[in-house]
C-alpha positions in Angstrom: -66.0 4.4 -70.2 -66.8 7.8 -70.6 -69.5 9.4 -68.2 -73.2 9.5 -69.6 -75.3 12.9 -70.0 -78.8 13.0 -70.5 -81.0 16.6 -70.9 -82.9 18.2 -68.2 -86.1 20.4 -69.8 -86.6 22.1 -66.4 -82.8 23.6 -66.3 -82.5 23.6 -70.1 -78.9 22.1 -70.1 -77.1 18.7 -70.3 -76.0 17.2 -67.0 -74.5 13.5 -65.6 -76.4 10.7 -64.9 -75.9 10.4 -61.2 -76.7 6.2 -61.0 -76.0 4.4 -57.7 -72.6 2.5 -59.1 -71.1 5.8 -59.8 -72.0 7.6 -56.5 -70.3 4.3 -54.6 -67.1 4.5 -56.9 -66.6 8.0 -55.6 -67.4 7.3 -52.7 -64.8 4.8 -52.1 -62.1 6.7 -54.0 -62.7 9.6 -51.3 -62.3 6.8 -48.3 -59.2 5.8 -49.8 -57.6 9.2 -50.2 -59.0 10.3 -46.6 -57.2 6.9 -45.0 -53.9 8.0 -46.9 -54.0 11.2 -45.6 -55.0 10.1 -42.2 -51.8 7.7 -42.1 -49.8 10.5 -43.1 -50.7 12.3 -40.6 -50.3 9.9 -38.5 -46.7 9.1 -39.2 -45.8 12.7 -39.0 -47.5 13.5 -36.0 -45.8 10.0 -34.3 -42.1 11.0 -35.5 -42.5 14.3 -34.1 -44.4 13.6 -30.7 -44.7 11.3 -28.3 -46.7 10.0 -26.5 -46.8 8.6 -22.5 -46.9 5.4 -23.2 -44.3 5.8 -25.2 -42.1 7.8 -23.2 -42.9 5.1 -20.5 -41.9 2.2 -22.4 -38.5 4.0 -23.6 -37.6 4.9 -19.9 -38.9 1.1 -19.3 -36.2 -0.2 -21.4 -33.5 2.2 -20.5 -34.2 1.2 -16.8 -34.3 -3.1 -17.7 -30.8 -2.2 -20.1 -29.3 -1.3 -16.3 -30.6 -4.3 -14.2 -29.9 -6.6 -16.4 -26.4 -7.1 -16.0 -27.0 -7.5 -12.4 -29.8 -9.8 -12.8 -27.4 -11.7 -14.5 -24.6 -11.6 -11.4 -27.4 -12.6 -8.9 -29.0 -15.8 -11.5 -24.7 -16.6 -11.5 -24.5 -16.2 -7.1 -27.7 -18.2 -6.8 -26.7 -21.0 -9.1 -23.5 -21.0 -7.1 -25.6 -21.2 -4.2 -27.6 -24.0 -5.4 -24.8 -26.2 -6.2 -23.2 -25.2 -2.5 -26.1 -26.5 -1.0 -26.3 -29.6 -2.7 -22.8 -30.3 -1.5 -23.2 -29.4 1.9 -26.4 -31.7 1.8 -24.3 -34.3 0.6 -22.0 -33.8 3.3 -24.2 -33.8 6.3 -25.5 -37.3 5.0 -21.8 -38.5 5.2 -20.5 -37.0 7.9 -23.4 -37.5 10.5 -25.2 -40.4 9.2 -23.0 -42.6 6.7 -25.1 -42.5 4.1 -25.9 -40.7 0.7 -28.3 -38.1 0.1 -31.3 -39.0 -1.9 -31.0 -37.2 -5.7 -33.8 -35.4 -6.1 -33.9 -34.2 -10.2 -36.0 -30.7 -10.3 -39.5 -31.6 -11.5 -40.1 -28.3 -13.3 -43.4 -27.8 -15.9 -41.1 -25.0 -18.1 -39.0 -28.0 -19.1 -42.4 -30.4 -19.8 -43.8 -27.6 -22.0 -40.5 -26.0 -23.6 -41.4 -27.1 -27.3 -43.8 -27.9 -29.2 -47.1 -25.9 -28.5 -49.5 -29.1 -29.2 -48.7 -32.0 -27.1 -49.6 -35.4 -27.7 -51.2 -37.4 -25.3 -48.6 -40.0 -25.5 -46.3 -37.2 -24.3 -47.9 -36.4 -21.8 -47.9 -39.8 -20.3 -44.5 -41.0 -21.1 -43.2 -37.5 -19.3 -45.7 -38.6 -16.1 -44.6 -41.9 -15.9 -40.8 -40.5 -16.0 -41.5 -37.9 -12.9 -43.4 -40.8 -11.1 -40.6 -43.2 -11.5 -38.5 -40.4 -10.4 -40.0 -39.8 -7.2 -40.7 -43.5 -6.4 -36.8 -43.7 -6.8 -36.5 -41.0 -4.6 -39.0 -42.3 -2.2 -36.9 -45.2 -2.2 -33.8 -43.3 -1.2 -35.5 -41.8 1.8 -36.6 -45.0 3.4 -32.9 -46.6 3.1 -31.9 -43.3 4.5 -34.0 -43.6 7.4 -33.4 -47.2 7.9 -29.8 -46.3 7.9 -30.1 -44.0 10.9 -32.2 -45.8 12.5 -29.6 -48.4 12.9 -27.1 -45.8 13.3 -28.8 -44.7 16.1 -29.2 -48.0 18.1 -26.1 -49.0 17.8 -24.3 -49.9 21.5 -21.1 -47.7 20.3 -23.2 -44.4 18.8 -22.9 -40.9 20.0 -24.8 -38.6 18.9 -22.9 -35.1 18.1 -22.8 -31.9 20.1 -25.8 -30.4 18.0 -27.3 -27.4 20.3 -27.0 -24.2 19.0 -24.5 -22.2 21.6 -26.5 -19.2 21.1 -29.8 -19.3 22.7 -32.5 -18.2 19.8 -30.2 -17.9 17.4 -31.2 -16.8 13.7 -30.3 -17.1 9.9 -29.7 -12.8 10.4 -26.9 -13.7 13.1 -25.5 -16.0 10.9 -21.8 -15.1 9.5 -18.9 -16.8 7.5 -18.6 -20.5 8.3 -15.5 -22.9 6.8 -13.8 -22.4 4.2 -11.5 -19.4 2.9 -12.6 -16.0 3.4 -11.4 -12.7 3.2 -9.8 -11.5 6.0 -11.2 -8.2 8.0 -7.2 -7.1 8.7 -5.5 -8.0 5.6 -8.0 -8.0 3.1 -6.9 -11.5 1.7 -8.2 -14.9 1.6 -7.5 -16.9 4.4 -8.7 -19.8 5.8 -11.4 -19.7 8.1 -11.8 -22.7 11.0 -15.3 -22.1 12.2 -18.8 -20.1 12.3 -19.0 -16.4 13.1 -22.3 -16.3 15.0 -23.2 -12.6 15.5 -24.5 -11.5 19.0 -24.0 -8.4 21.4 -21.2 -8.7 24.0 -22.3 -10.2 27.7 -24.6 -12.7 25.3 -24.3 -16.0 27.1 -22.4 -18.4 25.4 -23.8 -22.9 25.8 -21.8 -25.4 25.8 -23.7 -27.2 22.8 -23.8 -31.0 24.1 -22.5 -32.7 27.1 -18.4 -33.2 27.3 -15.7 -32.2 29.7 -13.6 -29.0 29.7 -10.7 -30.0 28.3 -8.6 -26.3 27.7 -9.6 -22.7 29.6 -7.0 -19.9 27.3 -6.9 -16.4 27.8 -5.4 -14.1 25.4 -5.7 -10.9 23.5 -4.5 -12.0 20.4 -5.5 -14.8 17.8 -9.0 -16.2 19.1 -8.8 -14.4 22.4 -10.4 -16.1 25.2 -11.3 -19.7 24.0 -13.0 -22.4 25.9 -12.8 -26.0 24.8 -15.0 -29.0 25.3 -14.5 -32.5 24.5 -17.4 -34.7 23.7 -17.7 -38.2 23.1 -17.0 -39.8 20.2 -14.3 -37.9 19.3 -16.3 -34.7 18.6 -14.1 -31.2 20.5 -16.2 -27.8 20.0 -14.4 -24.2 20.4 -15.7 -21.0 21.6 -13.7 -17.8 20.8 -13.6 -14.3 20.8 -15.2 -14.8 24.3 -15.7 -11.5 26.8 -15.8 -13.7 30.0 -15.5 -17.1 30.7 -17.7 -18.5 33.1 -16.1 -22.8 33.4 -12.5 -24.1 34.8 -10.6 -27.1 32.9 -12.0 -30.4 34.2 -15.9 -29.6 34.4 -18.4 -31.6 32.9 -21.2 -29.7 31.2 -24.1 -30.1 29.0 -26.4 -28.2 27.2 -27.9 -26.0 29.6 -24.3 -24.8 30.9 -23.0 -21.3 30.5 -19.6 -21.2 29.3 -18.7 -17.9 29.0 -20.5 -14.6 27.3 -19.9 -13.3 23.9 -16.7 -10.6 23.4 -14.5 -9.3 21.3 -11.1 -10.7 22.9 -8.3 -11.5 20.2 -8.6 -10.0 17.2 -11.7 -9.1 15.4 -13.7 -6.4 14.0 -17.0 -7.0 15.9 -18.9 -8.9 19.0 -19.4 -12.2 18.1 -18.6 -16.1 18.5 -16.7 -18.0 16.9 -17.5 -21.8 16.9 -15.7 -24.4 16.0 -16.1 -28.6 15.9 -13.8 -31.1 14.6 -14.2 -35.0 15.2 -11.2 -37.2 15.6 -8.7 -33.9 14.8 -10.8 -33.6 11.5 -12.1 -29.7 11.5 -16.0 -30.3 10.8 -18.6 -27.4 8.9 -20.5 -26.3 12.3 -23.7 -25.3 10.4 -24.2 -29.4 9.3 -25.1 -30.1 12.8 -27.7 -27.3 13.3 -30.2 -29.1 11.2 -31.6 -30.5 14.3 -33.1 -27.4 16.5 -34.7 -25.6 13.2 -37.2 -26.2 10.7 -36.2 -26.8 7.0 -37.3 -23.2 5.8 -34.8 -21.4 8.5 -32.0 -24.0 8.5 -31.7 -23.3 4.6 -31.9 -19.6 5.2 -28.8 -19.9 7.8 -27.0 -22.4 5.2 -27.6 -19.6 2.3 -26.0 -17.1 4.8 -22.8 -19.3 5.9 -22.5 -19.6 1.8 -22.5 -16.4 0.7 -20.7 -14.4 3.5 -17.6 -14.0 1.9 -15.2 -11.7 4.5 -15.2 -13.4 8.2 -15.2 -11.3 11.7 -11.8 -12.8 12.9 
């Protein structure tokens, strides 16, 4: 539709009719065209600069592209070290007190809510009633496992295992490689490791970690060095290597509170520090299962973690 004129007497000449739906067409029309020029600009301007934000987030992800492939190595060690733990908790139970360890499934809320964003209520109580039958199961487990060492325990022919720390407040930080195979400090391969490096400074006084009798005094510079070894009842024998002085003869009883010897670097290894070993009946035992005893959960599972993942032994 073509614009109207009408005639103005007072300027003698034709001119538009300015009406309200006009003035709000071109209105608009000069909103659209400014917003089209604005984003232009705007894309321009954003290809050419940037800004800190920006530059933050790029560096961001340039920094995450490097830490993640470690993140990944260190989710791989701790799963590894999950699954150790699990064993060594299933081996305590066996070893010391006959019994099985109580399966406890992880009760985790990212696996309740991975899904569906809406839940139903039904849901929600079928997954309650599967955690509470869960734990009463575990509950369960607990009880016969306490019963079971209870009875254990007050049995005429029970002996309870040399279970003292030699090492007189001794910590998760002091804790080296335990049993298992580990890579030698002098030839750099794996080798089988009998016992529980338990870092200390030399002239550290060494206890005899339950009572027994003295059973073999050896001096030597090579191998273990100077050993000391006690034989408890039940068939239980500890070690203690790599010893600086030995302070018991063949034939003594001790307990304890008795000093065997101090902490050296006799024999051959790369540092101060003792090396501990127990075996029952000729059987070589893990020394850190019968630590459990003199700390709380929290710092026996940081010196299980330790044992786990030191991979190169002292001796």
């Amino acid at each position: 539709m073509s614009p109207k004129y009408i005639y103005d007497d007072k300027q003698v000449r034709f001119r538009k009719d300015r009406t309200v739906k006009g003035m709000l067409l071109k209105g608009l029309k000069y909103l659209l065209v400014s917003l089209a020029l604005a984003g232009l600009y705007y894309g321009i301007f954003s290809l050419l600069f940037s800004t800190d934000t920006e530059r933050r987030l790029r560096q961001e992800n340039r920094m995450y592209e490097k830490i993640y492939p470690e993140m990944e190595k260190k989710d791989r060690l701790l799963s590894d070290v999950v699954a150790g733990l699990q064993m060594r908790d299933d081996e305590i139970y066996k070893t010391v007190f006959h019994t099985r360890a109580p399966n406890v499934e992880r009760l985790s809320s990212v696996d309740f809510l991975a899904g569906e964003d809406t839940l139903k209520d039904a849901d929600i109580v079928a997954y309650t009633k599967d955690r509470l039958d869960l734990l009463d199961a575990c509950v369960r487990d607990v009880e016969y496992n306490f019963s079971r060492i209870l009875e254990k325990c007050t049995e005429d022919d029970f002996v309870m295992p040399p279970m003292h720390f030699p090492l007189k407040g001794f910590s998760y930080a002091q804790t080296g490689a335990s049993v298992g195979a580990k890579i030698n400090p002098f030839y750099k391969v794996n080798v089988e490791h009998h016992g529980l490096d338990m870092i200390a400074q030399t002239g550290t006084p060494v206890y005899a970690s339950g009572k027994g009798l003295v059973t073999a005094v050896k001096r030597s510079g090579r191998g273990l060095g100077n050993v000391v070894e006690i034989t408890h009842e039940g068939g239980y024998v500890t070690r203690y290597a790599h010893l600086d002085k030995i302070s018991v003869a063949r034939g003594r009883k001790v307990d304890e509170h008795t000093v065997v010897g101090e902490v050296g670097t006799s024999g051959m290894t790369i540092a101060p520090h003792l090396h501990y070993e127990i075996e029952k009946d000729g059987e070589l035992l893990d020394p850190v299962n019968y630590f459990f005893g003199e700390v709380d959960p929290y710092a026996y599972a940081d010196i299980l973690i330790m044992s786990v993942t030191t991979g190169q032994s002292m001796d």
